[in-house]
C-alpha positions in Angstrom: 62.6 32.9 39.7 61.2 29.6 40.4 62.9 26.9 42.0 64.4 24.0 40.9 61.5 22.5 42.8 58.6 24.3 41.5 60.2 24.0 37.7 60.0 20.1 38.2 56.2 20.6 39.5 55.0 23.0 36.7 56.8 20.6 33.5 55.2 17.6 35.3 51.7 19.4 35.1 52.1 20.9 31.5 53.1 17.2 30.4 49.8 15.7 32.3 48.0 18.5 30.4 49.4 17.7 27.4 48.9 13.9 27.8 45.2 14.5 28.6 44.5 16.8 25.7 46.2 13.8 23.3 44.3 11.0 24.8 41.0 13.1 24.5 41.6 13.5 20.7 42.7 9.8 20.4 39.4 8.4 21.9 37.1 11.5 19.9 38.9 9.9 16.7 38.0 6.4 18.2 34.4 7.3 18.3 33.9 9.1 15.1 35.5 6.1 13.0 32.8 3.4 15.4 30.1 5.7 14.3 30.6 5.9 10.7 31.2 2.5 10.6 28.2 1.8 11.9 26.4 4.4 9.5 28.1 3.1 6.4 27.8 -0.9 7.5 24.1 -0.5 8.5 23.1 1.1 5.2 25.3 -1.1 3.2 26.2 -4.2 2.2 29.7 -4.8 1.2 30.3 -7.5 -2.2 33.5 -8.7 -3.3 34.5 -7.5 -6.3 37.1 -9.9 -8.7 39.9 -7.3 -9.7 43.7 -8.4 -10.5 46.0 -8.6 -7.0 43.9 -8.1 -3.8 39.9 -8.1 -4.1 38.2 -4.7 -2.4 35.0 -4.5 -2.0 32.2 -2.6 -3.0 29.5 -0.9 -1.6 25.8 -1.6 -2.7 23.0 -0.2 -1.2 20.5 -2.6 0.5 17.1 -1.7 -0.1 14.3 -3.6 1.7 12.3 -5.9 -0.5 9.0 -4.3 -2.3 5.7 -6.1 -3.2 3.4 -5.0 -6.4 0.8 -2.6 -5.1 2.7 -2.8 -1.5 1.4 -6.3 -0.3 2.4 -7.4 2.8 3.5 -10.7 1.1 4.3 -11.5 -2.7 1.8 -13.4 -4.9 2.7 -17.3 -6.2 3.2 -17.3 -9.8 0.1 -17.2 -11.6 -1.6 -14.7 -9.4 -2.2 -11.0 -9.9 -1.2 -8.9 -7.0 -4.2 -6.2 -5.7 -4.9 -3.9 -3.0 -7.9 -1.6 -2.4 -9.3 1.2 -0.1 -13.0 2.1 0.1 -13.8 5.6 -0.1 -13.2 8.1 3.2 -16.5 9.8 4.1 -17.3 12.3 1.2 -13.8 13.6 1.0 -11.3 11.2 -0.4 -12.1 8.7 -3.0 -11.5 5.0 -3.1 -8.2 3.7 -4.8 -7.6 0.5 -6.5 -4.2 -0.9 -7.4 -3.3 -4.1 -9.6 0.4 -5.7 -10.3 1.2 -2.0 -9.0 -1.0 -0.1 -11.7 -3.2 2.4 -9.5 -6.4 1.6 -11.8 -8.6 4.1 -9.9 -8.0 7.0 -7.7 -8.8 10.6 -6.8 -5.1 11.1 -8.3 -6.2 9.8 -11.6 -9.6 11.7 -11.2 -11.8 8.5 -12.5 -13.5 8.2 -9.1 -16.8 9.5 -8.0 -19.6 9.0 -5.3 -21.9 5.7 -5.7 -20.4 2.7 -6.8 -17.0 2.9 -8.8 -16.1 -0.5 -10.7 -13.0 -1.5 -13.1 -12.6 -4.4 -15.4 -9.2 -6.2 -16.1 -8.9 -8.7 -18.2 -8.6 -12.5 -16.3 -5.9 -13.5 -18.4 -3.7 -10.4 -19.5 -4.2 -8.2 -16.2 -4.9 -5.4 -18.5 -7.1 -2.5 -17.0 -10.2 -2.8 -19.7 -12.1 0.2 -18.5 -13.6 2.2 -15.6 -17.0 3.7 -14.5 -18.4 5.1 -11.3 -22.4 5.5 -10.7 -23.9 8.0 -8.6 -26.1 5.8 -6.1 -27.7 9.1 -4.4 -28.4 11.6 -7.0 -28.3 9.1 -10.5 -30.0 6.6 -12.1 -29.6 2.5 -11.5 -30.0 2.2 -15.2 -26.3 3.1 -16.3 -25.0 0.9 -13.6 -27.4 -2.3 -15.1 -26.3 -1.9 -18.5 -22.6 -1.3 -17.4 -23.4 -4.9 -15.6 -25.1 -6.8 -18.5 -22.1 -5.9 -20.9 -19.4 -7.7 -18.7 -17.9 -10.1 -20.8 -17.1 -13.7 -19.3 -13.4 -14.2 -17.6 -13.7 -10.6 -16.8 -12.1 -9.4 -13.5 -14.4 -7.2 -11.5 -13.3 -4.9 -8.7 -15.6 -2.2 -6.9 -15.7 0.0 -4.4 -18.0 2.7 -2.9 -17.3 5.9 -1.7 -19.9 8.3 0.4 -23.2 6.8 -0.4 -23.5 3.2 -2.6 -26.9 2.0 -1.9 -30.1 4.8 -2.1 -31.0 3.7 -5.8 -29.8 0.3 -5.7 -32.4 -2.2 -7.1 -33.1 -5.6 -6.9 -32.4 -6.2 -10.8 -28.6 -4.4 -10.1 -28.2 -6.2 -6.7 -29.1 -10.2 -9.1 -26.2 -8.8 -11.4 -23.9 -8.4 -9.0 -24.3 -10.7 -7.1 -23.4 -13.2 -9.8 -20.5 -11.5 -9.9 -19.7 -13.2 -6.8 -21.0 -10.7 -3.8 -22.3 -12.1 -0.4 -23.6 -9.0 0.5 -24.6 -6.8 -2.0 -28.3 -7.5 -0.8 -27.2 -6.4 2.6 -25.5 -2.7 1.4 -27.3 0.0 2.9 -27.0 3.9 3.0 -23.2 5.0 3.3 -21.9 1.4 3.9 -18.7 1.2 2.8 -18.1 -1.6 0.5 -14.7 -2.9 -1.4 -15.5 -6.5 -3.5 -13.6 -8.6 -5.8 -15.2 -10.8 -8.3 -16.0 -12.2 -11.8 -18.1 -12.8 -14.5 -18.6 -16.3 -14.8 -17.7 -17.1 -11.2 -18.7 -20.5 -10.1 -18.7 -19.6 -6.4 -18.4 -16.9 -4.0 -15.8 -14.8 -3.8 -13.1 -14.8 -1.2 -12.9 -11.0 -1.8 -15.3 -8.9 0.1 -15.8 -6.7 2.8 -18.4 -4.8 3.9 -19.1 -2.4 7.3 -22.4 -0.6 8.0 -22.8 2.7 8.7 -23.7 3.4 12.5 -23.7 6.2 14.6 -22.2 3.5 17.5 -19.0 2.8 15.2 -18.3 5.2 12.8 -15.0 7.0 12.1 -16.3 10.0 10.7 -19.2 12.2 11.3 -22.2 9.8 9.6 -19.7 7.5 7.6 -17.9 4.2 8.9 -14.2 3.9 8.9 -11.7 3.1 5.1 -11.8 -0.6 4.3 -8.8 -1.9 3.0 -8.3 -5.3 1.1 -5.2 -7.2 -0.2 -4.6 -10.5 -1.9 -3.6 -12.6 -5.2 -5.9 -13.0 -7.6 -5.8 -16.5 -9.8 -5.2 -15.6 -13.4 -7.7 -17.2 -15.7 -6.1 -20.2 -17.5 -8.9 -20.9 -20.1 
């Protein structure tokens, strides 16, 4: 038998026990109801809702705020939004988006190597139609006529994928260039090339890029690196 003594000693420790196997739970509870608060008020936003007596709440999902065609920043009124990729070496083709309509992509399989071009209309924003010409193995005559049937107030995007420039004349090169293009005269073989311009243009346009191909800086294996190019287009008033 144990002692009055030892009985005192062996209740105080199973109370202790006891007390420390409560308080554990109580802080465990604690902890699970700070995390899913946090879960539930970081991927939610709470909005008063009007009922009769007390006014709960409810719980909308936030979602972070999308631009057309994933632009970094949102066009002004009066703007179509764009964004474009060149070509990746001879493996993926270019892609061209517009007031998030993918116009042109391996996806949509209206892409090819040379020179691939689509024509929106400058007021509507509506795709018109799409054409790529094989600058290595094909003719420049497709790609001249294609040119010298561009109506005025036409929108004009293009960009190259594997080689652009082999059969590119000096009659094709005049066209395009006033489309807009700054360096058209300057393409060489397997540049890669993304341009934004007009028929009708009075100037230059503001959308171009162009990098040459150079066993110093390229990417891949005999072809430079993807361009990429966003902005707002003006939409044609007249």
């Amino acid at each position: 038998m144990l002692r009055p003594g030892g009985v005192l000693k062996l209740a105080v420790i199973i109370g202790v026990f006891f007390l420390a196997v409560f308080l554990a739970f109580e802080l465990f509870e604690i902890n699970m109801d700070f995390k899913m608060g946090s879960i539930f008020d970081g991927g939610f936003q709470r909005r008063p809702v009007a009922l009769t007596g007390e006014t709960p709440v409810e719980e909308v999902p936030t979602m972070p705020a999308r631009n057309k065609c994933g632009l970094s920043k949102a066009c002004p009124a009066g703007h179509f939004s764009f964004k474009m990729a060149s070509g990746a070496a001879s493996v993926v083709g270019p892609k061209i988006c517009l007031e998030d309509n993918v116009l042109m992509s391996g996806v949509k399989n209206n892409v090819g190597r040379g020179i691939n071009i689509g024509l929106v209309n400058g007021k509507t924003g509506e795709l018109s139609k799409t054409d790529f010409f094989d600058m290595w193995a094909g003719d420049v005559a497709p790609l001249i006529k294609f040119l010298k049937e561009i109506q005025d107030g036409t929108i004009v995007m293009m960009a190259t994928f594997d080689d652009s420039a082999t059969k590119l004349n000096d009659e094709a090169k005049k066209l395009i260039t006033d489309l807009g293009s700054s360096v058209i005269n300057t393409l060489g073989f397997r540049d890669n090339w993304i341009f934004v311009g007009g028929k009708g243009i009075k100037t230059k346009s503001p959308f171009e890029q162009h990098i040459k191909n150079s066993a110093d800086t390229n990417k891949y294996e005999g072809w430079p690196e993807v361009l990429e190019m966003e902005g707002c287009i003006p939409q044609r008033q007249e």
